[in-house]
MARDRENTI-534437 format. One record per residue: y, x, z of N, C-alpha, C in turn. Coordinates in steps of 0.001 Angstrom, whole numbers, plus 500000, padded with zeros to 6 digits. Each point is the difference from the previous one (the first is absolute). Layout:
YXZYXZYXZ ...
***
This chain:
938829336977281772498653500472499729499014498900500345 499293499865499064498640498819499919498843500618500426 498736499519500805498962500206499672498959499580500712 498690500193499002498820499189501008498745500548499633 499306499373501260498404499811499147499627499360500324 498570499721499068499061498457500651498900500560499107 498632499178500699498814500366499327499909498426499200 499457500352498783499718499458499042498227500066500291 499724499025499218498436499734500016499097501416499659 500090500651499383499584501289499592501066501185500198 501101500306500858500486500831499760501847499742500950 500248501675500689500938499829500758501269500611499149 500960498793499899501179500050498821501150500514500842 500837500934499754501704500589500697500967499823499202 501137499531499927501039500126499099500974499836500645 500807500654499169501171500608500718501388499718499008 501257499790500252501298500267499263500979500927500505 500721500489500027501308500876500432500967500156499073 501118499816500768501443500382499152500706500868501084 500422501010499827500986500696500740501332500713498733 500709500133501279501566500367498914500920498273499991 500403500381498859500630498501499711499278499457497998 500286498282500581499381499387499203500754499432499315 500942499846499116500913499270498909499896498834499530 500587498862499871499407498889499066501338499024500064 500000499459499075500435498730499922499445497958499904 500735499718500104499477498330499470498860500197498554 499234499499500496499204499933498573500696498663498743 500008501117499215500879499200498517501202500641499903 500751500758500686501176500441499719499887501278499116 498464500756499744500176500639499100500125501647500527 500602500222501198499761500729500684499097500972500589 499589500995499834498868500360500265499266501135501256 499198499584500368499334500242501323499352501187499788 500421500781501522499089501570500003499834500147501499 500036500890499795499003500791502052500500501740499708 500754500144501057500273501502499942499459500485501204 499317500443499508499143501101500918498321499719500663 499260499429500260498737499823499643499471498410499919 498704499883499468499436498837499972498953500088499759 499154499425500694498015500015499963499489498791499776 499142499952499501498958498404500152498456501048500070 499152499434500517498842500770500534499209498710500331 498699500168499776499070499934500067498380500341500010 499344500007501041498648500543500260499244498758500116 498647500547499550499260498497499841497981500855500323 499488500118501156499029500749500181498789499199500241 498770500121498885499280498968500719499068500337501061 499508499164500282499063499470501047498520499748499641 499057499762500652498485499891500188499995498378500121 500936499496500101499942498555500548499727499157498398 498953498754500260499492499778499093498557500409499553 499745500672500878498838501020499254498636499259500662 499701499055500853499234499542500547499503500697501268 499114500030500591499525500937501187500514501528499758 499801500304498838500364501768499859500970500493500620 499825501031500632501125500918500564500556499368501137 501494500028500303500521499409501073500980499246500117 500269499632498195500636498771499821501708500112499585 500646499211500738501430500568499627500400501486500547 499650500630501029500106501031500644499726501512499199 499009499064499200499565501503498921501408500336498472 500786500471500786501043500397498893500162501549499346 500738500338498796500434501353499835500949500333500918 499671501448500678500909500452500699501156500686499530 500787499462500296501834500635499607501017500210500685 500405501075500009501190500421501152500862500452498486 501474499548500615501140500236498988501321499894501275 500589501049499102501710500286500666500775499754499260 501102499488500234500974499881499008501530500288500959 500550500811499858501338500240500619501135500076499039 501390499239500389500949500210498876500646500328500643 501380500473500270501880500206500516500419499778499206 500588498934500018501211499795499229501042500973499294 499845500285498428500875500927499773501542499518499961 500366498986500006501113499695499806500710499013501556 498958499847500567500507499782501921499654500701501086 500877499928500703499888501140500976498858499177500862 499741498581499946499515498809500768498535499771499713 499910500326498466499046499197499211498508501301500151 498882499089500387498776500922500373498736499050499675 499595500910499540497918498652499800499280500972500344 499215499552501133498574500734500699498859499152499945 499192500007498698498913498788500626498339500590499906 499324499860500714499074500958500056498364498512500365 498907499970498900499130498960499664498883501115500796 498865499430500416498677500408500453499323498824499937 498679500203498977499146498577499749498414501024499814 499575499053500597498277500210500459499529500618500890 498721499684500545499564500567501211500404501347500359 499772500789498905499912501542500570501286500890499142 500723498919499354501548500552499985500743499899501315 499871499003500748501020499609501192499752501059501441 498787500319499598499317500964500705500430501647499988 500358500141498554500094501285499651501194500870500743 499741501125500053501440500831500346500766499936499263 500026499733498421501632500230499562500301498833500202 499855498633500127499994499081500620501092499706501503 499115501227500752500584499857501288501343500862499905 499957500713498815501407500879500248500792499205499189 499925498952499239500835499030499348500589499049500823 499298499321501080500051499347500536501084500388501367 499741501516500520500747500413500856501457500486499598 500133499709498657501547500593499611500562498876500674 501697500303500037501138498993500197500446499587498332 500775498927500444500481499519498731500900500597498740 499951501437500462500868500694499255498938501160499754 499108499898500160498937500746499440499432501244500927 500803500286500669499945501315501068498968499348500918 500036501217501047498681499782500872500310500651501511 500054499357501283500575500942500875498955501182500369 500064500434501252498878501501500171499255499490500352 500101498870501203498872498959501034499033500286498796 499948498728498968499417499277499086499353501017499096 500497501263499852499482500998498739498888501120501183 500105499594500931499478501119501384498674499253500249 500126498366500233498983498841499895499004500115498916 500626499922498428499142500357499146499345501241499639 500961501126500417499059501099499328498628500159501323 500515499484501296498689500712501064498823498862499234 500048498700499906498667499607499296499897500061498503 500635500768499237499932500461499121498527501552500033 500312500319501216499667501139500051498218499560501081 500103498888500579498862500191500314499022498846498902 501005499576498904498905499586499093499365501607498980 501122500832499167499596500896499949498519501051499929 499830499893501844499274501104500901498882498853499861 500178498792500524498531498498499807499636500363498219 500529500219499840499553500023498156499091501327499815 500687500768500084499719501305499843499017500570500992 499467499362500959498484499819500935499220499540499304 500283498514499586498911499212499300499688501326498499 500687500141499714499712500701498770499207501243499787 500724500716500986499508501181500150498661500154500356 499509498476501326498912500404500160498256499091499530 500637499483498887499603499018498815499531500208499045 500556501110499426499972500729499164499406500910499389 499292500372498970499188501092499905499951500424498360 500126500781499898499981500483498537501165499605499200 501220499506500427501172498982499515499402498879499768 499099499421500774499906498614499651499587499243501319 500172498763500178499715499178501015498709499861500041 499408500637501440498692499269500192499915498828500671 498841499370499291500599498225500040498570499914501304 498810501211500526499432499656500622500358499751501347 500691500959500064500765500789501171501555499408500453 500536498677499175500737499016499643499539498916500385 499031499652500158499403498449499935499427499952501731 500303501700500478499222499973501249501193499664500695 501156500771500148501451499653500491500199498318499423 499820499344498963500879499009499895499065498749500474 498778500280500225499078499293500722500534499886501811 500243501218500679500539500220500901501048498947500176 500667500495499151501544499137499795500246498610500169 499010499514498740499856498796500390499724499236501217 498491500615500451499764499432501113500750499986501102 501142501013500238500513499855500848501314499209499720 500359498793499431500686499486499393501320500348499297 499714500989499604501067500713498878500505498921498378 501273499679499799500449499030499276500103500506498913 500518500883499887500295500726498475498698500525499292 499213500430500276498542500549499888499483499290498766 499699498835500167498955499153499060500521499681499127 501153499812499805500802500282498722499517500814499066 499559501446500072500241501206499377498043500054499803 499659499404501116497729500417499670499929500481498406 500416498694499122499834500718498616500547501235499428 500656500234500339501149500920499500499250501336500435 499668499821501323499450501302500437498013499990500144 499809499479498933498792499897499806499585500941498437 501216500581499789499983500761498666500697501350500715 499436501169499114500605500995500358501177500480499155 500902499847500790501227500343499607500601500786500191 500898500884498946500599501267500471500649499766501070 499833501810500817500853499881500848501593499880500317 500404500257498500501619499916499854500036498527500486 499041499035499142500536498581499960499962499796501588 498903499973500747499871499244501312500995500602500412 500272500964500182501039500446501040501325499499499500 500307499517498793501404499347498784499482498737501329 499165499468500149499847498350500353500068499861501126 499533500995500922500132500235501524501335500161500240 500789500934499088501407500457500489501328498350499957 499523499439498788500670498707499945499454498794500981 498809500320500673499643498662500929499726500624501242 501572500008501050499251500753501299499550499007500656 499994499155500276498822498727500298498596500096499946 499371500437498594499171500057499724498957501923500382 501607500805499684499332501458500286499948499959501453 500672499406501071499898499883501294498526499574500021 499740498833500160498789499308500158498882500572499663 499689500947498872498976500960499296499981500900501274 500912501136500239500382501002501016499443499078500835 500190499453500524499809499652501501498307500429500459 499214499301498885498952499707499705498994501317499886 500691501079499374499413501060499601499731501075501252 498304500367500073499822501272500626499980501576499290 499448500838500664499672501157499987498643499783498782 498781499509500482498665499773499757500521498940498438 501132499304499901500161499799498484500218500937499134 500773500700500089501394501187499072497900500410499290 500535500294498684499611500345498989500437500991499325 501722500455500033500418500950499251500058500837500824 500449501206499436500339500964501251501184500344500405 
***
């Protein structure tokens, strides 16, 4: 099994080969002819980047976020197994399905430790989401006044994930979505929560 990555001037490149099973061949010229029993991949991902772009944004760092699994077993070895599991960009590497990719073993399973680890901050991103939301919220939509007072907070008290999002939450947005965006960034729904009083909440 082959594989790599490297950033390219505009963009972070992965490629990959695999052969499992058995591979057949002879001398080249004898006429003979070459096969692979039982699997074979060539793969490649190619995601760009912000890099290039001059001052804008944050440069190579600003990528599409992508989380991918790929698991094989060998159907024809009792031996033969592929577990390879990619996370690219800021707030993919971040993410929970991420962290539950990352916590499998090489055979894809997961012990209790590791599934006991993820679901408890699973669960207090969740409840951080579903605060910010609930009390944000008004009419199904984000109030962005009552938003700007928490993420002002936030900031100042040097909150990292925050200033990222000012634009984002400078529009009112359904409440399905924020709470879709809170539930995928507990980083970010932490840091909101933290921030939030009584004298904010807007919804009821």
């Amino acid at each position: 099994m082959l594989s790599g990555c490297a950033n390219t001037q505009n963009s972070v490149v992965a490629a990959t080969g695999t052969v499992i099973g058995v591979e057949l061949g002879t001398q080249q010229g004898t006429g003979t002819p070459t096969g692979v029993l039982g699997y074979r991949r060539a793969e490649f991902a190619h995601v760009p980047t912000n890099r290039g772009s001059g001052n804008n944004g944050g440069g190579v760092k600003d990528v599409a976020n992508v989380v991918m699994e790929l698991h094989y077993d060998g159907a024809l070895s009792n031996n033969g197994s592929i577990y390879q599991r990619l996370a690219v960009g800021t707030e993919a590497v971040q993410a929970g399905s991420a962290a539950v990719l990352f916590a499998k073993k090489s055979d894809g399973t997961m012990d209790s430790g590791a599934a006991a680890a993820i679901g408890a901050t699973a669960a207090v991103t969740i409840s951080s989401a579903d605060k910010v939301t609930n009390c944000l919220s008004k009419d199904g939509k984000l109030d962005v006044v009552a938003m700007k007072k928490v993420t002002d907070r936030a900031i100042a008290a040097g909150a990292k994930k925050v200033p990222t999002y000012t634009g984002l939450f400078g529009v009112p947005l359904p409440d399905s979505n924020l709470r879709s965006l809170l539930r995928q960034n507990g980083a970010l729904a932490q840091e909101l929560a933290r921030h939030i009083t009584d004298a904010d909440c807007v919804g009821s």
